[in-house]
Z-matrix of the N, CA and C atoms (Angstrom, degrees):
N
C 1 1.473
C 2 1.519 1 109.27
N 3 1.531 2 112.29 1 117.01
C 4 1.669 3 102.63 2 174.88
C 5 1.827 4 98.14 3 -75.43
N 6 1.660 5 71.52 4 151.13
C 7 1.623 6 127.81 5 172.83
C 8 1.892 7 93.43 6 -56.94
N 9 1.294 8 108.91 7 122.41
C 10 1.804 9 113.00 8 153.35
C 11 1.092 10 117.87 9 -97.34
N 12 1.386 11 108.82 10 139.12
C 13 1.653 12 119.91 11 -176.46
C 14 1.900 13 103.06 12 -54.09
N 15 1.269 14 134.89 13 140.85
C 16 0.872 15 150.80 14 161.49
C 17 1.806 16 112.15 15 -82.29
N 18 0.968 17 120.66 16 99.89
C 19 1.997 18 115.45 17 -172.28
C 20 1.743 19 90.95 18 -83.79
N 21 1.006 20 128.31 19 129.47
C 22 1.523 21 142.58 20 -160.16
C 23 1.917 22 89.61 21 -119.54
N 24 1.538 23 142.20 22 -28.33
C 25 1.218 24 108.77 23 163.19
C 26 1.669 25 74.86 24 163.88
N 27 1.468 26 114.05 25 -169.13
C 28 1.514 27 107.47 26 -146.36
C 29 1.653 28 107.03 27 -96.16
N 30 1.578 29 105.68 28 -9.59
C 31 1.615 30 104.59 29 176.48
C 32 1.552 31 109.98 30 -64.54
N 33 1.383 32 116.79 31 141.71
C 34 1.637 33 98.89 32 178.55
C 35 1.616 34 124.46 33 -70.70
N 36 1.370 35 95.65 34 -21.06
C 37 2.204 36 97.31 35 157.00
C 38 0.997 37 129.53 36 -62.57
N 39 1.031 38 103.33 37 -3.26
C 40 2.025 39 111.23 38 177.90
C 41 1.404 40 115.27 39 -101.39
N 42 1.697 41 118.43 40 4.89
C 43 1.340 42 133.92 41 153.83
C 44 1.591 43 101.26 42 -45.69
N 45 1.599 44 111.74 43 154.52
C 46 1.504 45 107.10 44 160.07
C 47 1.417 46 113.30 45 -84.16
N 48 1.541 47 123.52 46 -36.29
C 49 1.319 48 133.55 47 -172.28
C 50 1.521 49 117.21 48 -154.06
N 51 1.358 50 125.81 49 175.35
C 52 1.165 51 146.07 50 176.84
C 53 1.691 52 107.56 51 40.41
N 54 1.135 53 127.25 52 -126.21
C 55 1.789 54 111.56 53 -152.68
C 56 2.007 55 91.31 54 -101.52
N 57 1.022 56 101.20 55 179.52
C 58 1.387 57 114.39 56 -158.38
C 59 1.889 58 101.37 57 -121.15
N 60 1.485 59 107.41 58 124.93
C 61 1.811 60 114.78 59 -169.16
C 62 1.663 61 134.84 60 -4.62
N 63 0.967 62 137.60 61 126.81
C 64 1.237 63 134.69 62 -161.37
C 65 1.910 64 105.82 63 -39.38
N 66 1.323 65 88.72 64 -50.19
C 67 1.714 66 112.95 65 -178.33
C 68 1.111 67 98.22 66 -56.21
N 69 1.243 68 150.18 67 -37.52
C 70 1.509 69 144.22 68 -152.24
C 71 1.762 70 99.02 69 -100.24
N 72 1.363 71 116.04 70 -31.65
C 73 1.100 72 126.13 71 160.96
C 74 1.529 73 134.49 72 -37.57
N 75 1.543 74 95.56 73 -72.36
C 76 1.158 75 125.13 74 166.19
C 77 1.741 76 111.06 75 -51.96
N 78 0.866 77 103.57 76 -53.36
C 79 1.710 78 118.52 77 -178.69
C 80 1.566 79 104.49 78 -39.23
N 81 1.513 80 119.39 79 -58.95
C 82 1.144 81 137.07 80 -150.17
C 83 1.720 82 90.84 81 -92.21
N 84 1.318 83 130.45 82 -52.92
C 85 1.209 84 123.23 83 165.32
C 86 1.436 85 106.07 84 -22.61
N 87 1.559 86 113.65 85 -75.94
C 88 1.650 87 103.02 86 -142.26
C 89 1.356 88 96.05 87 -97.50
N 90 1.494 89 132.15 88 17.97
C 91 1.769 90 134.11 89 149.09
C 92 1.355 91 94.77 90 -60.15
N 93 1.711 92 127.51 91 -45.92
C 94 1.417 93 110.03 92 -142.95
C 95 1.668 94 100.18 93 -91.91
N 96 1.575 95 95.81 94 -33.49
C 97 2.170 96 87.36 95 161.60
C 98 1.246 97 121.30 96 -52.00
N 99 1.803 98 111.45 97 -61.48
C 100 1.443 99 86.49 98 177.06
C 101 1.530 100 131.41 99 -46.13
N 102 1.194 101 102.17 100 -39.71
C 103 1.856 102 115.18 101 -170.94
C 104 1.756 103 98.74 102 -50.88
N 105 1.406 104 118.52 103 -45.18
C 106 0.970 105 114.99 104 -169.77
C 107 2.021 106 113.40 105 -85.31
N 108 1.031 107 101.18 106 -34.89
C 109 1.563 108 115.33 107 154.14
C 110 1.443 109 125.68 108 -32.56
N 111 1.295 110 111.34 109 -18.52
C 112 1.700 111 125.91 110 -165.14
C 113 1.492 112 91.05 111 -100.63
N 114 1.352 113 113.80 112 147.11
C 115 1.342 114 132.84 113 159.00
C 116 1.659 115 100.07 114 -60.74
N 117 1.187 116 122.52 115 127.28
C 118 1.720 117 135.40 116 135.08
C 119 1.568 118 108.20 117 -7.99
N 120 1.102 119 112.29 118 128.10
C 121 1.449 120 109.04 119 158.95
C 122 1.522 121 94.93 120 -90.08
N 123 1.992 122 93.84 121 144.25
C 124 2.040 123 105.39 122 176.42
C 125 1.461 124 94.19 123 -67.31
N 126 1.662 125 110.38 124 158.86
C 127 1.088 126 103.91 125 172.06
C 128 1.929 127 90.66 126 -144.35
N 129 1.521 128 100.54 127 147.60
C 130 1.713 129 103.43 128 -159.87
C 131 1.853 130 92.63 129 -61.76
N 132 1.656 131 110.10 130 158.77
C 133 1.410 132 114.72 131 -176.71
C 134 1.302 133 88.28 132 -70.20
N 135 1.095 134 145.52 133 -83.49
C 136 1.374 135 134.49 134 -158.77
C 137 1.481 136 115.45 135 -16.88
N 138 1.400 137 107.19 136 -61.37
C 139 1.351 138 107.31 137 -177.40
C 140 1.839 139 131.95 138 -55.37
N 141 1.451 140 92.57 139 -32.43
C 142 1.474 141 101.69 140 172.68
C 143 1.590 142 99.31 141 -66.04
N 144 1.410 143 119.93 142 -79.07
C 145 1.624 144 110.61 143 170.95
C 146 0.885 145 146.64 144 -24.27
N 147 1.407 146 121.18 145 -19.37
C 148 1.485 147 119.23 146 162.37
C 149 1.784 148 113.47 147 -99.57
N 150 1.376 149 94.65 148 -8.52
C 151 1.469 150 104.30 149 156.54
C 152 1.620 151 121.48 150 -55.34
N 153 1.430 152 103.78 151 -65.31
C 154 1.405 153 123.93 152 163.22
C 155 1.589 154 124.55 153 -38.88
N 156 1.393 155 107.21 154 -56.89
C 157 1.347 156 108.32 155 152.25
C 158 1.211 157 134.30 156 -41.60
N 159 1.537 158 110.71 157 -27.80
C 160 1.882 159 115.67 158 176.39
C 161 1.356 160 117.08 159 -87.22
N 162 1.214 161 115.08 160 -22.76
C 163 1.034 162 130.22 161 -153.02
C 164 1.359 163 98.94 162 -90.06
N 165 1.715 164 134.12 163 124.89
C 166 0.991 165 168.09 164 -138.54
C 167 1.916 166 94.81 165 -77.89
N 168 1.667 167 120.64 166 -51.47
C 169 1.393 168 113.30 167 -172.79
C 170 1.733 169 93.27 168 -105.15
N 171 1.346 170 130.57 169 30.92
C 172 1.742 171 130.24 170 164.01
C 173 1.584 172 94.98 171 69.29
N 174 1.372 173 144.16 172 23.43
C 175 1.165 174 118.96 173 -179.16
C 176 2.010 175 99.90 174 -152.64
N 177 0.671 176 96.37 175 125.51
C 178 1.495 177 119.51 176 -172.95
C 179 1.868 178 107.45 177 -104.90
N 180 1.494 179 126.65 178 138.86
C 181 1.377 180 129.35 179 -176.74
C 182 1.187 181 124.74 180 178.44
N 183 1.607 182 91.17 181 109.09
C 184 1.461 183 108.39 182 179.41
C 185 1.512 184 111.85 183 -132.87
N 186 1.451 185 94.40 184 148.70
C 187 1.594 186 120.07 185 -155.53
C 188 1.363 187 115.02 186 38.67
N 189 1.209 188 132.64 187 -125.67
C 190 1.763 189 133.03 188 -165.27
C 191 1.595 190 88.93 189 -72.54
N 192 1.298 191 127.15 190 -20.76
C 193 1.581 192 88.42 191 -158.99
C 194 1.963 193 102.30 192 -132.96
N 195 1.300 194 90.44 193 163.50
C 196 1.512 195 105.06 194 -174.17
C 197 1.629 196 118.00 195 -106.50
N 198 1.020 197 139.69 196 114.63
C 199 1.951 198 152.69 197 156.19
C 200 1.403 199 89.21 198 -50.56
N 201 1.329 200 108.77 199 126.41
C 202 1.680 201 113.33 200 144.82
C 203 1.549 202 87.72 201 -130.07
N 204 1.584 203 98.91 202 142.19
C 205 1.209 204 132.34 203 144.97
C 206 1.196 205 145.96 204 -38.09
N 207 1.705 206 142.77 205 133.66
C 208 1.394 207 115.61 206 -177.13
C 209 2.042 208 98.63 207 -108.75
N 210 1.117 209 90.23 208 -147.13
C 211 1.936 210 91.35 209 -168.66
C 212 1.374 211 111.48 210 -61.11
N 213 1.169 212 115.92 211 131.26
C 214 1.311 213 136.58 212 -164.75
C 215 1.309 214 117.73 213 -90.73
N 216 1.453 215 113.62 214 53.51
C 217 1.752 216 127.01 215 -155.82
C 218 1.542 217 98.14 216 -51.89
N 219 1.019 218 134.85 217 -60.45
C 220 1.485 219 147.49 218 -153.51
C 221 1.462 220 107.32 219 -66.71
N 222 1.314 221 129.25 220 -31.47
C 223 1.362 222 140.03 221 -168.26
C 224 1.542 223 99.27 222 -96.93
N 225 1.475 224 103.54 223 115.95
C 226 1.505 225 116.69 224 -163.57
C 227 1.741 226 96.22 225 -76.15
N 228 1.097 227 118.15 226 140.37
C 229 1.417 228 118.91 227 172.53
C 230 1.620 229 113.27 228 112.47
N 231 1.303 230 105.97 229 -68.95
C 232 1.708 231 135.85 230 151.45
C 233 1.238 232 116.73 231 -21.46
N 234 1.718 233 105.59 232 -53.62
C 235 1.507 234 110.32 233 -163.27
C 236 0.932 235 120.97 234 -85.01
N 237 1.522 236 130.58 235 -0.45
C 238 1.472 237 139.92 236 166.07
C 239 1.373 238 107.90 237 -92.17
N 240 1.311 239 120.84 238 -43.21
C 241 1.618 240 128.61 239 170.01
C 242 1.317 241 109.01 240 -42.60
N 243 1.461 242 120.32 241 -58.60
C 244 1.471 243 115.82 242 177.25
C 245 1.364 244 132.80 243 -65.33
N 246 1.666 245 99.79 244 -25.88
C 247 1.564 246 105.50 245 177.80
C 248 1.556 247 97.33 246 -82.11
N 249 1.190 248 122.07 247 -11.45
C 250 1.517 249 100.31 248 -175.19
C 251 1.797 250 108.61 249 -87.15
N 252 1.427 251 117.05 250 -21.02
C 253 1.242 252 126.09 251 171.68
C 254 1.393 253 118.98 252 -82.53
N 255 1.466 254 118.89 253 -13.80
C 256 1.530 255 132.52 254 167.63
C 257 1.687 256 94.18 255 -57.07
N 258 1.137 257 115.35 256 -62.91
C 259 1.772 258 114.58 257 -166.81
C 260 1.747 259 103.83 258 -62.55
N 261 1.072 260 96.32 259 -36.18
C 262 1.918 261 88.05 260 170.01
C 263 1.244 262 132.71 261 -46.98
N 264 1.401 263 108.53 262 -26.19
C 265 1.431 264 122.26 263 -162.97
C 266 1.308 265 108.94 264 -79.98
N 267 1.576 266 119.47 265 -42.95
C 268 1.557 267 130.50 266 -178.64
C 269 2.059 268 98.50 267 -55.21
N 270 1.263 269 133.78 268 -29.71
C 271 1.148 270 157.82 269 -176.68
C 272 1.720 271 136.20 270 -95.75
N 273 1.775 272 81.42 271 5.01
C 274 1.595 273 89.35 272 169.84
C 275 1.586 274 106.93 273 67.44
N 276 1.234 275 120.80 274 38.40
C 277 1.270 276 131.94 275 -163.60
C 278 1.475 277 119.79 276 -124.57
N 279 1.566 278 113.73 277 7.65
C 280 1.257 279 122.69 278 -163.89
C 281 1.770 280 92.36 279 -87.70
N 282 0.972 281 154.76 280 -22.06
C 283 1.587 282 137.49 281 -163.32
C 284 1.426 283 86.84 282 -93.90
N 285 1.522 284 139.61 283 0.96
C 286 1.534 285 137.83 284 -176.55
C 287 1.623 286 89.86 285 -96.69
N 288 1.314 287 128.96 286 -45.04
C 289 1.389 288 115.27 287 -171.95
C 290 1.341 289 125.33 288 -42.30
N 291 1.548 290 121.80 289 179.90
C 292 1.779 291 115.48 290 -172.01
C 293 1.539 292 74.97 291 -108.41
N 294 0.883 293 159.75 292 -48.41
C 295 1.482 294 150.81 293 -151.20
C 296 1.618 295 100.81 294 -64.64
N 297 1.518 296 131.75 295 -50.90
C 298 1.364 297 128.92 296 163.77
C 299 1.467 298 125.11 297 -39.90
N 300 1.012 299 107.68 298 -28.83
C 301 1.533 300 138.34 299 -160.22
C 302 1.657 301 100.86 300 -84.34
N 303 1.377 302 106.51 301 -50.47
C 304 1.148 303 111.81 302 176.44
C 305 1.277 304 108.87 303 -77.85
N 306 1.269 305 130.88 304 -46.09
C 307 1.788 306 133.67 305 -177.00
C 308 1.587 307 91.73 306 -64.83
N 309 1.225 308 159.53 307 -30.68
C 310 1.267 309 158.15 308 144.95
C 311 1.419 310 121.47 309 -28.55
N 312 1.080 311 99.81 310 -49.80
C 313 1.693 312 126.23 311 172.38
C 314 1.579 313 92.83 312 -53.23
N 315 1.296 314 110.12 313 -79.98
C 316 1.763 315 125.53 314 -137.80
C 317 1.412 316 69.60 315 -68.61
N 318 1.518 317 138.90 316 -90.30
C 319 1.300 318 116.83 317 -133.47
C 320 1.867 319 120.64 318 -77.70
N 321 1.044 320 99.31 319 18.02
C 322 1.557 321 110.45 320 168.31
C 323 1.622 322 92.88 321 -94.15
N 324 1.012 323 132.20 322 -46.81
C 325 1.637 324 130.26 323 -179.65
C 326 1.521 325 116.70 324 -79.77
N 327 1.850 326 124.14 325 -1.93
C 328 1.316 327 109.95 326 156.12
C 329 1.307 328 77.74 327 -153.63
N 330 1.600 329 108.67 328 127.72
C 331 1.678 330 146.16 329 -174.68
C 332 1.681 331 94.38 330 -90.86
N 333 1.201 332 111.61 331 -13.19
C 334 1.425 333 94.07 332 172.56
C 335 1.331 334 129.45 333 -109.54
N 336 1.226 335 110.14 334 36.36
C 337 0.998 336 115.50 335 -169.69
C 338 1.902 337 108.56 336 -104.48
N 339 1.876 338 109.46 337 130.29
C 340 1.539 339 94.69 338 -163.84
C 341 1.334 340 92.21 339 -124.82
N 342 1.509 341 124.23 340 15.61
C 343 1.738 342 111.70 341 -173.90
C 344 1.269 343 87.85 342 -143.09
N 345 1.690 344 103.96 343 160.42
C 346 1.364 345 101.15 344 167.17
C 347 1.511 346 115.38 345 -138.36
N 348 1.267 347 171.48 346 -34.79
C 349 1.128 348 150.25 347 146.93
C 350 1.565 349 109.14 348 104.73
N 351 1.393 350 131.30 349 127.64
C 352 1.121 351 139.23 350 -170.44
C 353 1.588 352 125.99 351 161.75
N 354 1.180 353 99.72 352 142.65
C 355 2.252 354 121.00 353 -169.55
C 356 1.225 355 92.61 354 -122.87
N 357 1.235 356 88.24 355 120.07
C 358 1.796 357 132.00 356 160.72
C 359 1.446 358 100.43 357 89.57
N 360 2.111 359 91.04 358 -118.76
C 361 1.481 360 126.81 359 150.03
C 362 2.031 361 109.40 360 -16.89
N 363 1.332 362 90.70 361 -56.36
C 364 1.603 363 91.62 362 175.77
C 365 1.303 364 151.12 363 -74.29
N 366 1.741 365 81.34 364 -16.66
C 367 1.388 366 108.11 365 -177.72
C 368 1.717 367 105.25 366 -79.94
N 369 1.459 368 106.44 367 -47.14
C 370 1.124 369 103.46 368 -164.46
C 371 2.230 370 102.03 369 -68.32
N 372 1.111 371 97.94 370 -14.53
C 373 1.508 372 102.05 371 -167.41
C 374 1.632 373 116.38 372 -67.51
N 375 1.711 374 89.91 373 -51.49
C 376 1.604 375 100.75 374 175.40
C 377 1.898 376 112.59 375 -52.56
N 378 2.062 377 99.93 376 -33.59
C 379 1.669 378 83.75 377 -158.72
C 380 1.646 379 104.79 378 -94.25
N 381 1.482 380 100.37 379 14.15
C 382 1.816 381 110.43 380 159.07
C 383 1.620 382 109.94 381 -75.42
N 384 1.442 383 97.57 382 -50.11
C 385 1.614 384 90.12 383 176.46
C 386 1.325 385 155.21 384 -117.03
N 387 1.849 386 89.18 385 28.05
C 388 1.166 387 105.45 386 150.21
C 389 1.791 388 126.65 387 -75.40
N 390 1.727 389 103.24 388 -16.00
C 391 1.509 390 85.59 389 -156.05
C 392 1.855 391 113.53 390 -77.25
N 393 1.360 392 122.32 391 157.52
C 394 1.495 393 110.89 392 -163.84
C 395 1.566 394 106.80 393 91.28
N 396 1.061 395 110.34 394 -15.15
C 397 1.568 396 95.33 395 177.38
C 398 1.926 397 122.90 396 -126.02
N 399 1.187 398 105.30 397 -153.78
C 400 1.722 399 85.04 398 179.82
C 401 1.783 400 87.60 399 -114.88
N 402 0.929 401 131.28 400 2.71
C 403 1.464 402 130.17 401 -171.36
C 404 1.997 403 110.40 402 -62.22
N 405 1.258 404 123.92 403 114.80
C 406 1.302 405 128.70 404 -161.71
C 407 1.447 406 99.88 405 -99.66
N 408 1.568 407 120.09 406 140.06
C 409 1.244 408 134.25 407 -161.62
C 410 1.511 409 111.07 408 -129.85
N 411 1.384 410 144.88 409 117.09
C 412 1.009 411 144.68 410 149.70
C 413 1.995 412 112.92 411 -94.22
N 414 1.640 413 109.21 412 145.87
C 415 1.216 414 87.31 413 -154.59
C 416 2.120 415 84.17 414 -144.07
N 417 1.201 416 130.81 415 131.73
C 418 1.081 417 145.58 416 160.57
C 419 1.823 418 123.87 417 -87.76
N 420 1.430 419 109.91 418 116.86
C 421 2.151 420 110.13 419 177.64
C 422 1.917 421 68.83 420 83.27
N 423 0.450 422 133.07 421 -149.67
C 424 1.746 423 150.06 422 178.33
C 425 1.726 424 90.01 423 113.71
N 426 1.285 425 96.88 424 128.02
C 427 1.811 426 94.86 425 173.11
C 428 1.949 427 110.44 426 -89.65
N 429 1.357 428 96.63 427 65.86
C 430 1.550 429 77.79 428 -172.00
C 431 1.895 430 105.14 429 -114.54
N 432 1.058 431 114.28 430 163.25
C 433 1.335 432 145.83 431 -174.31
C 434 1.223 433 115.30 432 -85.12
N 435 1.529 434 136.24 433 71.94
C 436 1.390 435 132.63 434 173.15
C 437 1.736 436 107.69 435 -128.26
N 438 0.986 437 108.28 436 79.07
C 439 1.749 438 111.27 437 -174.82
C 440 1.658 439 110.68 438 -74.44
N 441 1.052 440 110.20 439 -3.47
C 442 1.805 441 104.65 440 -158.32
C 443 1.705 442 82.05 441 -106.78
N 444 1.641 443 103.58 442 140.53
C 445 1.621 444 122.52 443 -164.49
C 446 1.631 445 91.62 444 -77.06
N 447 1.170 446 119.74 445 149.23
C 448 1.277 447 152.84 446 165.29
C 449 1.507 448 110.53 447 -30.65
N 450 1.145 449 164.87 448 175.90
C 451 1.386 450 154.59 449 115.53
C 452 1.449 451 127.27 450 -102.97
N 453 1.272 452 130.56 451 159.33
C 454 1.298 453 100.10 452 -159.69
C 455 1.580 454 115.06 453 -92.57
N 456 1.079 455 126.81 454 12.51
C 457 1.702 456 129.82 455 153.52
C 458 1.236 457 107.40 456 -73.72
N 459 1.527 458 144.63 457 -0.64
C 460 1.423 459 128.91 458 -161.16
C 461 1.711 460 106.00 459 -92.98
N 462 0.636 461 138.20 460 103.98
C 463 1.263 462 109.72 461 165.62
C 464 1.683 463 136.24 462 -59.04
N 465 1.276 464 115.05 463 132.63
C 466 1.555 465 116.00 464 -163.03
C 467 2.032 466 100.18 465 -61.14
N 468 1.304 467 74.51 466 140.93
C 469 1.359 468 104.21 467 -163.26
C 470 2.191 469 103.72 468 -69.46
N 471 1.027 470 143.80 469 141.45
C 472 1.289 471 145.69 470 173.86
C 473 1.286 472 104.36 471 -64.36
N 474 1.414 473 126.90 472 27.21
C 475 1.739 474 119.12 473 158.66
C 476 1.409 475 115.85 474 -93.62
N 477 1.168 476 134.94 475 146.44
C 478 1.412 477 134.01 476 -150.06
C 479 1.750 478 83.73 477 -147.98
N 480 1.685 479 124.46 478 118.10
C 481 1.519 480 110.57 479 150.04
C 482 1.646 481 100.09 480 -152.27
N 483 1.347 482 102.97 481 165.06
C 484 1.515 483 103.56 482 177.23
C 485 0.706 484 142.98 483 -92.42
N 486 2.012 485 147.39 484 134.79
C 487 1.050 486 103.93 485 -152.30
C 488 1.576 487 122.86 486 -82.19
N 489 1.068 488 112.18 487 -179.95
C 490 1.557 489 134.90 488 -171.16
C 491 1.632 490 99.58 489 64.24
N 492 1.200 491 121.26 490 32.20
C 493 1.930 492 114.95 491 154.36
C 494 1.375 493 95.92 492 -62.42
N 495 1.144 494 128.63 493 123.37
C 496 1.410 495 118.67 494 117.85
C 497 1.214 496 140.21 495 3.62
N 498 1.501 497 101.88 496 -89.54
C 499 1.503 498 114.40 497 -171.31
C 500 1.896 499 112.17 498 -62.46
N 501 1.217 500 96.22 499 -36.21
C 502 2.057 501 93.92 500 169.35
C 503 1.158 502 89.11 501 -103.84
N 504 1.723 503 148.82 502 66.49
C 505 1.522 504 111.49 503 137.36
C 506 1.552 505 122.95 504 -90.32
N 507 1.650 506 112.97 505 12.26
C 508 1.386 507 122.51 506 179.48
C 509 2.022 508 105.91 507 -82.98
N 510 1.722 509 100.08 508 -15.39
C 511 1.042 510 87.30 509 178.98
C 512 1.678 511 125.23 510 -87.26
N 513 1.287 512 121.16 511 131.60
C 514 1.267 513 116.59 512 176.90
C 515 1.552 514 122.35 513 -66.76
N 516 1.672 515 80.95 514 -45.87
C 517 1.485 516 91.83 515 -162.87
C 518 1.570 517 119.70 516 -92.06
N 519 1.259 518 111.23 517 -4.23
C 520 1.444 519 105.11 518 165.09
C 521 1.674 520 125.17 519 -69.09
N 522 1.298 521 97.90 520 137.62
C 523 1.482 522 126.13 521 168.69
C 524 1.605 523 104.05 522 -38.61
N 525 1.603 524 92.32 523 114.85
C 526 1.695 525 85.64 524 -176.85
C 527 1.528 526 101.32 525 -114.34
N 528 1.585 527 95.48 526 176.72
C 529 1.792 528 107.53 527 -177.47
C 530 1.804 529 98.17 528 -143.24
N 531 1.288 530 111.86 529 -153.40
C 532 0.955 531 139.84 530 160.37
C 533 1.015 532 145.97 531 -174.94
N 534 1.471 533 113.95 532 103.00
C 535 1.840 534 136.98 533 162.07
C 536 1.202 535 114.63 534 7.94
N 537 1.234 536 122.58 535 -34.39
C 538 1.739 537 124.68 536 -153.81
C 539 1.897 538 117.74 537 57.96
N 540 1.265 539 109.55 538 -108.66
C 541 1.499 540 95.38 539 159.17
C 542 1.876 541 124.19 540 -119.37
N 543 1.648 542 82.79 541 30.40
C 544 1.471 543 100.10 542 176.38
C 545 1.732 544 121.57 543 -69.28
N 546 1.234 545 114.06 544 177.04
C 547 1.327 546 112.26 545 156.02
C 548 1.295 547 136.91 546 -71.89
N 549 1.453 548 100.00 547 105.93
C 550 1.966 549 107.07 548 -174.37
C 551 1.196 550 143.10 549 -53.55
N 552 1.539 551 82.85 550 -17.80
C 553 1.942 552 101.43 551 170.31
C 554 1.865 553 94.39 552 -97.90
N 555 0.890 554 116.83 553 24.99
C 556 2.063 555 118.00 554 173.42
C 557 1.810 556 104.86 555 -78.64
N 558 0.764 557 103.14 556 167.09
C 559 1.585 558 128.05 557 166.65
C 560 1.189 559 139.73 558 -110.47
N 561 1.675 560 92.89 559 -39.61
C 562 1.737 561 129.18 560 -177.07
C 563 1.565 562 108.71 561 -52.56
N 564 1.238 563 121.64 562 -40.33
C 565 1.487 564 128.15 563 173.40
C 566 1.744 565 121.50 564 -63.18
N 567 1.568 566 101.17 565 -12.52
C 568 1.747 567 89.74 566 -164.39
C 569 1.955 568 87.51 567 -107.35
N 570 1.646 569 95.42 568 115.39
C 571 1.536 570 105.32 569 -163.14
C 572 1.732 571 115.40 570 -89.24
N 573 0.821 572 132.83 571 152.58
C 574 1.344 573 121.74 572 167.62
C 575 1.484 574 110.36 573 57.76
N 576 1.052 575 119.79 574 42.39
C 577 1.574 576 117.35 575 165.51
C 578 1.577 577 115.09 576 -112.51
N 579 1.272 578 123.81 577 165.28
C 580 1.719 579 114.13 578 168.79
C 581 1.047 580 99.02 579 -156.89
N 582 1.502 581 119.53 580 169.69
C 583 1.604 582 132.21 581 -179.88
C 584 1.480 583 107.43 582 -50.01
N 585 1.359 584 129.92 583 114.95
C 586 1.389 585 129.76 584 157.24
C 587 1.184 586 119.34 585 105.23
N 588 1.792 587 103.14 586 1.88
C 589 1.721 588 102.32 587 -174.47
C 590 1.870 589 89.53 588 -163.38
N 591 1.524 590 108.13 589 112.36
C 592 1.456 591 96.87 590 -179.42
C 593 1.728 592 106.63 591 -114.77
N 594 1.669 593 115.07 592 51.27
C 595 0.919 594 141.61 593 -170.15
C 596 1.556 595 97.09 594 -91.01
N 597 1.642 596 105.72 595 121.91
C 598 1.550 597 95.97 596 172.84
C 599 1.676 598 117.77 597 -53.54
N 600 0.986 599 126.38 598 155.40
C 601 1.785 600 141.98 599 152.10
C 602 1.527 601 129.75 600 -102.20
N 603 1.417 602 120.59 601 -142.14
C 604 1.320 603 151.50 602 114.72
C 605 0.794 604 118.70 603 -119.63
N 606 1.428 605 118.72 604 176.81
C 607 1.517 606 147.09 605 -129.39
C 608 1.328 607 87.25 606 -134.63
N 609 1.595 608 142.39 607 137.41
C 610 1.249 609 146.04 608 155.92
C 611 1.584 610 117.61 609 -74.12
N 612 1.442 611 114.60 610 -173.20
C 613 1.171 612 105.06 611 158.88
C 614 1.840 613 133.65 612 -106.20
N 615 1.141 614 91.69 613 13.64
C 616 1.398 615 122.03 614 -164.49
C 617 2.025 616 89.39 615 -107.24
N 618 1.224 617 109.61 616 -1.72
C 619 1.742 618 100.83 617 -176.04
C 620 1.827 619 113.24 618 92.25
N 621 1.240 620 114.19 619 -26.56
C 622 1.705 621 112.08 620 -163.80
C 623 1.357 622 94.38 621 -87.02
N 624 1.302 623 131.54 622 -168.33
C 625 1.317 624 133.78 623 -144.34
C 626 1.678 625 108.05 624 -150.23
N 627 1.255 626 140.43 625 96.60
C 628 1.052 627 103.55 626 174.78
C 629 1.910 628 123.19 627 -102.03
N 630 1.550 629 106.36 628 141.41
C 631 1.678 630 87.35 629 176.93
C 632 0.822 631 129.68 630 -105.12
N 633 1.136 632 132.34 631 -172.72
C 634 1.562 633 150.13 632 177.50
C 635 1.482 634 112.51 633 -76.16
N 636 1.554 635 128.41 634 131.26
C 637 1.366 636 124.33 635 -178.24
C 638 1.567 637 87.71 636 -101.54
């Protein structure tokens, strides 16, 4: 003789077993449309990047856009992997790296993704694979090569580094700041910026950012 479900009270955990009331179903369905129905809250690039940095495969992504990570010094194993793909890059060697590989990964696994965001190692990765496509890249440390001065029809380019980095001092044209007596290859210092708009804001209290049009 089957067993009848016992309904224990109207939360759907208060089922004894198997799925939880049609209504409770339904309920949770159209919470998760709306939820998904909502615009993204912005959240400052910094913050996604050190997201990325935590994050177990270096790449962090929410709503349209994706954090990649640069070399992962601290992560034993990693940190030789990346320095060995750091020297690739001077060599046109960045679509050989494992970090590409992985940004290959993530945005084949979310199609919606239209920005991409990335320091150093990462920087240079995203602006390999954006090119050919419409996907827009802002990029922090980025080791890239633009020596010839700016003109004044150009518009400044979405690279952001500080001066005396190292790793971007080939860049001319990136948007510079300054560390103070911080680390020049950092990120953490460039405040209130986000993918696609490096328009100052505020800062919420919830962490997201809102800016200024």
């Amino acid at each position: 003789m089957k067993k009848k479900q016992k309904y224990l009270g109207r939360d759907a955990a208060t089922w004894s077993f198997q799925s939880p009331p049609i209504r409770a179903q339904v309920e949770t369905h159209l919470r998760s449309l709306a939820e998904r129905a909502l615009p993204s809250k912005t959240i400052e690039d910094r913050v996604g990047l050190s997201r990325a940095y935590a994050a177990p495969d270096s790449l962090y992504v929410k709503g349209d856009t994706a954090y990649t990570a640069g070399t992962q010094i601290s992560r034993w194993g990693e940190n030789f992997r990346d320095v060995v793909d750091d020297v690739k890059i001077p060599f046109r060697g960045t679509r050989s790296t494992y970090r590409f590989a992985q940004l290959q990964k993530a945005l084949k696994a979310h199609p919606e993704v239209k920005h991409l965001v990335g320091h150093s190692l990462g920087g240079a990765v995203i602006l390999e694979a954006a090119k050919g496509t419409s996907l827009t890249t802002t990029t922090y440390g980025a080791p890239v090569t633009d020596v010839l001065p700016q003109t004044p029809l150009e518009k400044a380019p979405m690279r952001f580094a500080n001066r005396g980095d190292p790793v971007a001092m080939m860049d001319s044209q990136a948007q510079s700041s300054n560390n103070g007596l911080g680390n020049p290859h950092s990120f953490d210092n460039f405040h209130h910026t986000s993918a696609g708009n490096s328009k100052p804001g505020y800062e919420n209290a919830d962490g997201s950012v809102t800016l200024f049009e």
